[in-house]
Residue, then its C-alpha position, 0 to 999 in steps of 0.5 A: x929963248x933960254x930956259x928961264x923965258x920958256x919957264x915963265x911962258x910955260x907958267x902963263x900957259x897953265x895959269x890960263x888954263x887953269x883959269x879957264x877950267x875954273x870958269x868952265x865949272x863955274x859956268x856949269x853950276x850956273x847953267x845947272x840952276x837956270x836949266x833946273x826949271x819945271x815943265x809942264x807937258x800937256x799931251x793933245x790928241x787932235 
């Protein structure tokens, strides 16, 4: 494998990743506004 096709691989592997680490914040701030809900905790004694 010459240098400029390790070159090109290397640069496929960071676009994956940083598309990944987009997605992964991404999908946190989503998960932030379905989690964001208000629950009612009713305490009953037996």
């Amino acid at each position: 494998m010459t240098t400029t096709e390790k070159i090109a691989n290397a640069k496929k592997r960071i676009d994956e990743l940083e598309r990944l680490i987009k997605y992964w914040n991404d999908s946190e701030r989503d998960e932030a506004k379905i989690v964001n809900f208000n629950i009612n905790i009713v305490n009953k004694a037996a």
